[in-house]
N, C-alpha and C positions, 0 to 999 in steps of 0.2 A: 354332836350329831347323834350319839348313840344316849337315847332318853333312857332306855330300856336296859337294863343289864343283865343279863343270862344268870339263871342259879345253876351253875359249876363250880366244882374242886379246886380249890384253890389249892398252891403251895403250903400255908400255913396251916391249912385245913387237912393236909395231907399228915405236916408234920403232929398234928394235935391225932388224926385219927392214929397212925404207926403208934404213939408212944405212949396212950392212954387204955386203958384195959377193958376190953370191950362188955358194955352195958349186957347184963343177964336176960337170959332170952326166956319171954313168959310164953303160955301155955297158947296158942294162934286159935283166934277166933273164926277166919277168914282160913280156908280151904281152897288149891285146887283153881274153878274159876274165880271165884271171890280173889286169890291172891292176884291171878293175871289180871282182874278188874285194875284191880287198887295198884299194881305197878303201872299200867296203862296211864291209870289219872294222874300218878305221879308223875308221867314221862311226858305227858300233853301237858299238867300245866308248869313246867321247866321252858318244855317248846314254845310257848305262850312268852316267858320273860326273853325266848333266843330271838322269835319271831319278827319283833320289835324292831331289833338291829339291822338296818337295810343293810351293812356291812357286809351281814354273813349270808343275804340272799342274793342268788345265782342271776344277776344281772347282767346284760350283754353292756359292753363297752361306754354304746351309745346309752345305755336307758340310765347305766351309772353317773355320767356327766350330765345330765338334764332331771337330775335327781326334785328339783324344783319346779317343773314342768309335768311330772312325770302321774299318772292316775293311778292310785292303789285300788280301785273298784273291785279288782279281782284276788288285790290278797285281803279286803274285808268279807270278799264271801267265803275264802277258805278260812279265817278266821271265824264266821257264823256256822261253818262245818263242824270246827274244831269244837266250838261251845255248846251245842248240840250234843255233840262225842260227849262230853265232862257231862253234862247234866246227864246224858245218859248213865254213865256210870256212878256218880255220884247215888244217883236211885235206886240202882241194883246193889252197890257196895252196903246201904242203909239196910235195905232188906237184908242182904245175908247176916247182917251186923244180930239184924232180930230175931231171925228166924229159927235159932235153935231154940231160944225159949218158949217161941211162939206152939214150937211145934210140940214140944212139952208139954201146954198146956196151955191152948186158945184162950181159957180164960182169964189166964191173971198176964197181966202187965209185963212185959219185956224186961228183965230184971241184968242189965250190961255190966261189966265190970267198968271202973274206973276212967279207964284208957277207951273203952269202946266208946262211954258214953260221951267221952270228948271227941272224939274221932264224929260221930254221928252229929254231935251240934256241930261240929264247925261242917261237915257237910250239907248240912242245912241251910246253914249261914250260907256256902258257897253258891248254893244252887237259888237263892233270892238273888243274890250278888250277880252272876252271870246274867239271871232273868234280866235285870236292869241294861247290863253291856249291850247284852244281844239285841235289846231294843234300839238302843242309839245305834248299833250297827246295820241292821237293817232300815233303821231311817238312811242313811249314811248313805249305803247300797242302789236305794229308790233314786236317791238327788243325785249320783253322782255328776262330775266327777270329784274323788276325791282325793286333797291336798299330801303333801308329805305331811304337814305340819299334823293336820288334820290324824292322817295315819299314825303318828307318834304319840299325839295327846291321845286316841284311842286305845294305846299300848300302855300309857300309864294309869290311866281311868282302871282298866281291865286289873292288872298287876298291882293296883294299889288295893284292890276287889280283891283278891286272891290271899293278899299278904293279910289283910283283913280277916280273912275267913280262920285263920290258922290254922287251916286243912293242913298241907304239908308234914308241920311240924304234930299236931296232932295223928297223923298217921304214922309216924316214926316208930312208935312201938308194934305194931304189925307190921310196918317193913321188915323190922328186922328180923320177922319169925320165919323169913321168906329163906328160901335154898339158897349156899352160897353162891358167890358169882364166880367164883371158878371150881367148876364143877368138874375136873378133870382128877382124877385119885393120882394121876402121873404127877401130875404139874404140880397138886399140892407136896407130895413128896418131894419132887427138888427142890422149892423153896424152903422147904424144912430140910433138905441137906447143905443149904448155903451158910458157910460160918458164919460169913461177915453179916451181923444183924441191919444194919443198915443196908444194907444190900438187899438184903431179904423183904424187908416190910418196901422199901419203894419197887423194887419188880412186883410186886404182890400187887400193888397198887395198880403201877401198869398191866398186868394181867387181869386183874378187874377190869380194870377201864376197857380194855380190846373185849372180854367177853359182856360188858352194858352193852357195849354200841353192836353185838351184833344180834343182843337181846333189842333193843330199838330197832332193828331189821326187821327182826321176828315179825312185828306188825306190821312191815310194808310189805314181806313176804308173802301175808295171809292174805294182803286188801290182794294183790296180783292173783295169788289163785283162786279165791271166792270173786273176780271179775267187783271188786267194786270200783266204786267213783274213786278216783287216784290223785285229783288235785291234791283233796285233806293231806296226802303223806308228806307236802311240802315242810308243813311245822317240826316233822320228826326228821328228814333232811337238815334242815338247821338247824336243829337241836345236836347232831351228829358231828355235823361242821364245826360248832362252839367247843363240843368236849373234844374233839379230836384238837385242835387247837389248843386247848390250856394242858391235854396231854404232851402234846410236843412242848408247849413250855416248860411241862412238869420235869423230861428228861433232860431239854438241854440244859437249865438252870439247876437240877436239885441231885437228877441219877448220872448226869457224864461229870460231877463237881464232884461224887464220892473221891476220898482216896484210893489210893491201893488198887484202881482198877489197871486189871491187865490188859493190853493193846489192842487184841482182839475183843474182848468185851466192849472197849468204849467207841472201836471200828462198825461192832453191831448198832450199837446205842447208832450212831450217827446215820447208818443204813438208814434203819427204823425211823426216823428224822426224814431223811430225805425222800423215802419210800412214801410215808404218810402227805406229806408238801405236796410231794406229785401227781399224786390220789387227787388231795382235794383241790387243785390247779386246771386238773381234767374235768374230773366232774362236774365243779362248780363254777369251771372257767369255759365250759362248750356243751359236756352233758344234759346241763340242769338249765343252761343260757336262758333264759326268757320262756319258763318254765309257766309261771304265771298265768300270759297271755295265750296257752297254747287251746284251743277250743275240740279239736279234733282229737275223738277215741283213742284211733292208733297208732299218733306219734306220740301222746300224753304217756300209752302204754310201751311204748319202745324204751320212752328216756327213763322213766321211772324201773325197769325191770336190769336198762343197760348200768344204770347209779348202784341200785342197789346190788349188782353184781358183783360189779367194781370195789364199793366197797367189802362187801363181805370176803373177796376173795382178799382184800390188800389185809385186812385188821387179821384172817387168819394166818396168812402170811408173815404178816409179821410178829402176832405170838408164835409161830413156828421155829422161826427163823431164831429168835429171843434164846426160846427154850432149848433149840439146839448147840450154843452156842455153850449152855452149861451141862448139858449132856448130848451130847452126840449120837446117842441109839434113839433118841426122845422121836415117838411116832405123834403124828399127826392126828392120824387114826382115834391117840387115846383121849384128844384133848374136845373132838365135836362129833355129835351126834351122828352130824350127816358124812362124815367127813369120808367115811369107806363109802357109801352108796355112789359120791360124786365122783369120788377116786375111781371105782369100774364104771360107772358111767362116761368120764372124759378116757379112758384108757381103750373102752370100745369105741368111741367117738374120734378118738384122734388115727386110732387103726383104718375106720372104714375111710374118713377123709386122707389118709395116707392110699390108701387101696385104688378107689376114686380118680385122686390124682395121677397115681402111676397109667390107670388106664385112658385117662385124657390125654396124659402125655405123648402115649405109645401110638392113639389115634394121628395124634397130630404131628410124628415124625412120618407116620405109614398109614394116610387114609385111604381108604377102599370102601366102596358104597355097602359091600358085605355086612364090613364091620357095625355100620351105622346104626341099625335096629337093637344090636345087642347093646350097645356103649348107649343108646337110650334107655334102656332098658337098666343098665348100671345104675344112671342118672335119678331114672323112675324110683328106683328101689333106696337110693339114699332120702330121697324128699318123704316115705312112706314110713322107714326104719329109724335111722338116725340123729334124722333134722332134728325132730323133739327136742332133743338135748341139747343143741342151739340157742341163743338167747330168742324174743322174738322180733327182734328188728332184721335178724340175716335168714326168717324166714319167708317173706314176702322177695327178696333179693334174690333168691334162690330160684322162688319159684317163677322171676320172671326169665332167668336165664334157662329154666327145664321149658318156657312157655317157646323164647326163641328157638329153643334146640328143635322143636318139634316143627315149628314153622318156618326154617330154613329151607327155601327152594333148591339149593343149589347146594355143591361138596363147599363151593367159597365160600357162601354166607356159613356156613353151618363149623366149619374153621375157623372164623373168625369171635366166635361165638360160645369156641368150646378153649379157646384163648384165653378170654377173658375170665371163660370159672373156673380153668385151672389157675390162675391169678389170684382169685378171690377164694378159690379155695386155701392155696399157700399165704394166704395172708390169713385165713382163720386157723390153720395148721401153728401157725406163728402164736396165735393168742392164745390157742389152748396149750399150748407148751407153756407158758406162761403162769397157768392155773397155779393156787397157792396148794394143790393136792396132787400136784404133778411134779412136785420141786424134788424129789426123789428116786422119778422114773422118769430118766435122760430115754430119750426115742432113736434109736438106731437108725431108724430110715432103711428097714430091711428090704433086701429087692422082691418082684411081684412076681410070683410064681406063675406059670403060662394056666391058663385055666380053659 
């Protein structure tokens, strides 16, 4: 079934990278956006070999068993998104490739080193190549509907295009000039305080792999806040699902088989396991569900913002969790960028929603019509102040339980009412505890001072 096979890290690929001495790193032609260009096209056309795999895409139940029956129309036009995307970049990567000599000296000929000048034919190559796909996929799109089968020889057409162009592997030498993936000065020092050498290069590994995938965030991150079109993020979703997958391979088969691991280490190792399974069980088993077909702005924008949450909060989670296990001081803080902004951000967050809550509570053992203006007025000021920091699917929730509160005729209705979002507030009180930046700061549940 699976025509397609994802370009992912293998085990043995793992063991050749650990043990072999890493290729000398030449002088980067490619700067700045030129490097986020050129990791972009590497990450889209990886997604492109995951894409293929109806496996790994977030199927409901039903659409999975009628797999035969079933119209791909809508993931050939995120695929025509996605082609687009490449040839985009492809373009700009060409120019930057040029431009410094051009800018030298307009007149004489673009003079590339070695490595550029393969890099820019095989982008060449790629972008005639795609031209061809994207043609038969837009016919495709016109006539639908269209086949499984149909959808798979699609994926191999595309990917046999791609393996052709030798882009990939012609870019390999400016990947490499690229910052490391783990970019944390903490974290590299403890791997370099770890004796055991084998220990050291596969954590290294999985620390990599958690800080890729939440560099492949990065991008769905960016389409959310510049409001773009959100279907395209589906190919970097399962491009996430694939590696997150052969990384769980990678521990239970190769880092919980080390020797000599101590009980609590390989306790972690197995969290880490069961934590990541979970992850992608939710997300891609209800989250992402029927993803596809969804037409509408705002729930398109809900699942997509609520996924990549999820994940980004489990993968830093669980490099936390990893890294604490072989030092115990090991901050959070030191290992991501964002990581303090979020940390006072949920820490003011979880306060006012604790705050909030004590005063819904205290209405609703002791109502009095008095009270009522002010405790709207509490209401008002969290949907104004705090919400923000909320994902955006529990902001429309919110705002229709501030809409009842306002429109209750009666002390009943308006009880019953302010029930239900102390409820939903204790259950977002619950998730933000939760946070992979909150794993540090246990919440007392202090009482509310009379105000």
């Amino acid at each position: 079934m699976n025509d397609a096979q994802p370009v992912t890290t293998t085990v043995d690929e793992v063991v050749a990278e650990t043990t072999a001495l890493p290729p000398p790193v030449r002088e980067t032609t490619l700067t700045g956006t030129g490097q986020r260009w050129l990791f972009e096209l590497d990450m889209l056309l990886q997604s492109m070999a995951c894409f293929f795999r109806v496996d790994l895409h977030p199927l409901s139940e039903q659409g999975r068993a009628a797999l035969a029956q079933r119209d791909f129309t809508e993931e050939l036009r995120i695929v025509r998104q996605s082609l687009l995307r490449l040839n985009y970049l492809s373009t700009e990567i060409i120019g930057a490739l040029q431009a410094p000599t051009l800018k030298s000296d307009p007149a004489l000929s673009p003079k590339l080193t070695p490595a550029d000048t393969a890099l820019v034919t095989a982008l060449y190559q790629l972008t005639e190549s795609l031209f061809d796909v994207r043609t038969v996929v837009e016919d495709l799109v016109r006539t639908k509907p269209v086949g499984y089968h149909t959808f798979t020889a699609v994926g191999r057409l595309l990917n046999q295009s791609i393996e052709r162009s030798g882009c990939r592997l012609a870019a390999q030498p400016e990947m490499r000039t690229l910052k490391p993936e783990i970019q944390s000065e903490a974290l590299r020092k403890l791997l370099l305080g770890l004796s055991d050498l084998a220990l050291r290069q596969d954590l290294r590994h999985v620390f990599s792999s958690f800080y890729r995938f939440l560099r492949y965030l990065d991008f769905i991150q960016d389409d959310l806040r510049q409001d773009r079109p959100l279907k395209g993020t589906l190919p970097i979703f399962i491009l996430v699902r694939a590696e997150t997958e052969a990384l769980i391979e990678f521990i239970e088969n190769r880092l919980m088989r080390l020797p000599n691991l101590l009980p609590d280490v390989t306790d972690a190792f197995d969290a880490t396991v069961y934590a990541l399974e979970m992850e992608l069980q939710k997300i891609y088993g209800r989250e992402l569900a029927g993803f596809a077909e969804l037409n509408q702005a705002p729930p398109i924008y809900a699942r997509v913002e609520n996924a990549h949450g999820l994940l980004r909060d489990c993968f830093q989670q669980s490099l936390v969790a990893l890294a604490v296990v072989f030092d115990p001081g090991f901050d959070g803080a030191t290992a991501f960028d964002m990581f303090q902004t979020k940390l006072e951000q949920s820490l003011h967050l979880r306060e006012d929603i604790w705050r909030l809550l004590c005063h819904l509570r205290r209405f609703e053992s002791r109502p009095e019509k008095t009270a009522v203006a002010p405790l709207i007025e509490r209401i008002t000021l969290f949907r104004d102040t705090s919400l923000r920091f909320l994902m955006y699917k529990d902001w429309d929730e919110y705002d229709r339980f501030l809409d009842t509160v306002q429109s209750a005729r009666n002390l009943e209705e308006l009880l019953k009412t302010i029930h239900l979002l102390a409820t939903f507030l204790e259950t977002l009180l619950g998730q933000i505890n939760m946070r992979a930046v909150l794993a540090n700061h246990p919440f007392d549940y202090p009482p509310l001072d009379d105000e």
